[in-house]
RORO-328826 format. One record per residue (C-alpha): x, y, z; residue in one letter. Coordinates in nm, 3 decimals. Example, Ala and Ser with C-alpha at 12.3 -4.5 7.8 and 13.67 -1.06 7.14 Angstrom:
<atoms>
<atom c1="1.230" c2="-0.450" c3="0.780" code="A"/>
<atom c1="1.367" c2="-0.106" c3="0.714" code="S"/>
</atoms>
This chain:
<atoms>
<atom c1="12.153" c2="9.033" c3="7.793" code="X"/>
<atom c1="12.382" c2="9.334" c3="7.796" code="X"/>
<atom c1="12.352" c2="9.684" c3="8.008" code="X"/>
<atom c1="12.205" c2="9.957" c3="7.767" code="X"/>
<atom c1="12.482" c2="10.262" c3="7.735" code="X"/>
<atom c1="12.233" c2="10.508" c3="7.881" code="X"/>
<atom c1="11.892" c2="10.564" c3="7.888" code="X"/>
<atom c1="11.654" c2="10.762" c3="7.750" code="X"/>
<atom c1="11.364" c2="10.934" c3="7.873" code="X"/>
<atom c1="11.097" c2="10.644" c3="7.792" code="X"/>
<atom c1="11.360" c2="10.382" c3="7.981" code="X"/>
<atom c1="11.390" c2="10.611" c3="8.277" code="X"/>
<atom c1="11.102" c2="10.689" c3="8.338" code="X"/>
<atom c1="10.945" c2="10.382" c3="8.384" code="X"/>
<atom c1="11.246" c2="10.299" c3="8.652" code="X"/>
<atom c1="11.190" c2="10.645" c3="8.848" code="X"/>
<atom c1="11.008" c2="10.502" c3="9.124" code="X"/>
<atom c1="11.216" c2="10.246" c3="9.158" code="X"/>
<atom c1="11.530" c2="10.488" c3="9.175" code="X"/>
<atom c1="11.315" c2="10.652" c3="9.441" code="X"/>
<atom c1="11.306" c2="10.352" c3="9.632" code="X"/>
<atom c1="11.650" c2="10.267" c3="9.579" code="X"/>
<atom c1="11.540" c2="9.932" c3="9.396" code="X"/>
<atom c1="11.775" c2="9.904" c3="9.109" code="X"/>
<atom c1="12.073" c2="9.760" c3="9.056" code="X"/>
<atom c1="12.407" c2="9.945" c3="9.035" code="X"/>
<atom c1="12.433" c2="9.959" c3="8.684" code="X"/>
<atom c1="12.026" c2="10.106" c3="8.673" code="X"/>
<atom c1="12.087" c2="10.338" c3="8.909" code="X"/>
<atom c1="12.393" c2="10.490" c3="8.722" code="X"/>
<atom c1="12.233" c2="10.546" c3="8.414" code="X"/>
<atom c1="11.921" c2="10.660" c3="8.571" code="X"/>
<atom c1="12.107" c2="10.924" c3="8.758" code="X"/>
<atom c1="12.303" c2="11.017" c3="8.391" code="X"/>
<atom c1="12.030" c2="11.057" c3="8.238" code="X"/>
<atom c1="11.851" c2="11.287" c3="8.476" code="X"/>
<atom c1="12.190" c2="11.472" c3="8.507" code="X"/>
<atom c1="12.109" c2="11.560" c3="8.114" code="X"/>
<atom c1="11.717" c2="11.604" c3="8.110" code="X"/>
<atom c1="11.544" c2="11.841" c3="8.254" code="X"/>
<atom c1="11.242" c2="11.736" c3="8.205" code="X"/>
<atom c1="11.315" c2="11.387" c3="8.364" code="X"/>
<atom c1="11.496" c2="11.578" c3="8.666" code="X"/>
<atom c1="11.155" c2="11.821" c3="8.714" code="X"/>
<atom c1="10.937" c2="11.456" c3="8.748" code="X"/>
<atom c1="11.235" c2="11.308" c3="9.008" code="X"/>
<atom c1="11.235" c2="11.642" c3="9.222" code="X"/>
<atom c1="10.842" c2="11.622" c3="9.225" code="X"/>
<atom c1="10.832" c2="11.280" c3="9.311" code="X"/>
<atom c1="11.131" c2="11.299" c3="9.555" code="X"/>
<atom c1="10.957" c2="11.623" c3="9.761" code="X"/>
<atom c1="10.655" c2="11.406" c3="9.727" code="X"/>
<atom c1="10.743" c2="11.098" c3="9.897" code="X"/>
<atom c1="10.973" c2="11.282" c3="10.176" code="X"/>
<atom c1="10.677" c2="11.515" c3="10.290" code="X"/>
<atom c1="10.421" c2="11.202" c3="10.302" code="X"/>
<atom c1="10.713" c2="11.058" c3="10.514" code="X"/>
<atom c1="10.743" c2="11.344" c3="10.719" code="X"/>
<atom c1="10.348" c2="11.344" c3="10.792" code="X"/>
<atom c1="10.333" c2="10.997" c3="10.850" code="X"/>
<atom c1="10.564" c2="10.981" c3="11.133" code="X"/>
<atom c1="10.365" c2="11.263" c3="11.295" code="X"/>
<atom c1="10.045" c2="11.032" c3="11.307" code="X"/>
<atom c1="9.965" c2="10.840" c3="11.622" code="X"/>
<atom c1="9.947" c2="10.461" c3="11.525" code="X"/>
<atom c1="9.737" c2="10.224" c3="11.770" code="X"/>
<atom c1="10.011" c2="9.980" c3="11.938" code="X"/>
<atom c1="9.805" c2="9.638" c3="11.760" code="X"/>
<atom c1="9.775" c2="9.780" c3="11.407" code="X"/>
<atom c1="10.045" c2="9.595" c3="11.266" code="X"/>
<atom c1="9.892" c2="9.288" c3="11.396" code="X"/>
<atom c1="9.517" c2="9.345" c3="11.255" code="X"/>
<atom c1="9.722" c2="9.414" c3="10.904" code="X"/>
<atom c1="9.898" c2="9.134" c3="10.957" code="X"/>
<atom c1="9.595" c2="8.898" c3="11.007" code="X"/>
<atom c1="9.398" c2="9.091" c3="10.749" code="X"/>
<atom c1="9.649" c2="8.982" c3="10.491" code="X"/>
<atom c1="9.679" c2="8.649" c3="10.640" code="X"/>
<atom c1="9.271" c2="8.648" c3="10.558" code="X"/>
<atom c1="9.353" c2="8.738" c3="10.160" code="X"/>
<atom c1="9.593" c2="8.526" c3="10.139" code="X"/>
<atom c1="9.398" c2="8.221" c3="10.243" code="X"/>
<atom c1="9.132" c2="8.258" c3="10.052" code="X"/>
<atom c1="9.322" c2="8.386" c3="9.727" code="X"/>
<atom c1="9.506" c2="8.039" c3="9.734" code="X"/>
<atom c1="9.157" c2="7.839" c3="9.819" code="X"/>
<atom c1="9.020" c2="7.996" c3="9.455" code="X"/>
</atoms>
């Protein structure tokens, strides 16, 4: 299956959280990025979304986390997981 030559707005947005994320390939990523270079609409959503994440990044890191959370998420999924694959 071939790379499309560019993308329109339907196409990228459904890939903008992944461009977010940086979870696209090369070739995704490039004609992500051209097409927001030539919509505005399209750029307004990526700006939003792109402020949004960063300041809910910013706030998290401010929060104080109790040292054995990762552990009781851990084991909680560990939990789901076992009985999800006993059903």
């Amino acid at each position: 299956m071939s790379t499309p030559d560019r993308y329109g707005c339907e196409e990228a947005f459904r890939r903008l959280d992944d461009y977010v994320d940086r979870e696209l390939s090369s070739d995704e990523i490039r004609l992500v990025r051209e097409h927001l270079e030539t919509c505005a609409t399209c750029a307004a959503e990526f700006t939003f979304e792109h402020q949004l994440i960063a300041c809910v990044r910013r706030k998290v890191q401010r929060i104080a986390m109790p040292k054995d959370l990762m552990t009781r998420i851990s084991a909680k999924l560990s939990e789901g997981e076992d009985s999800s694959s006993s059903a």
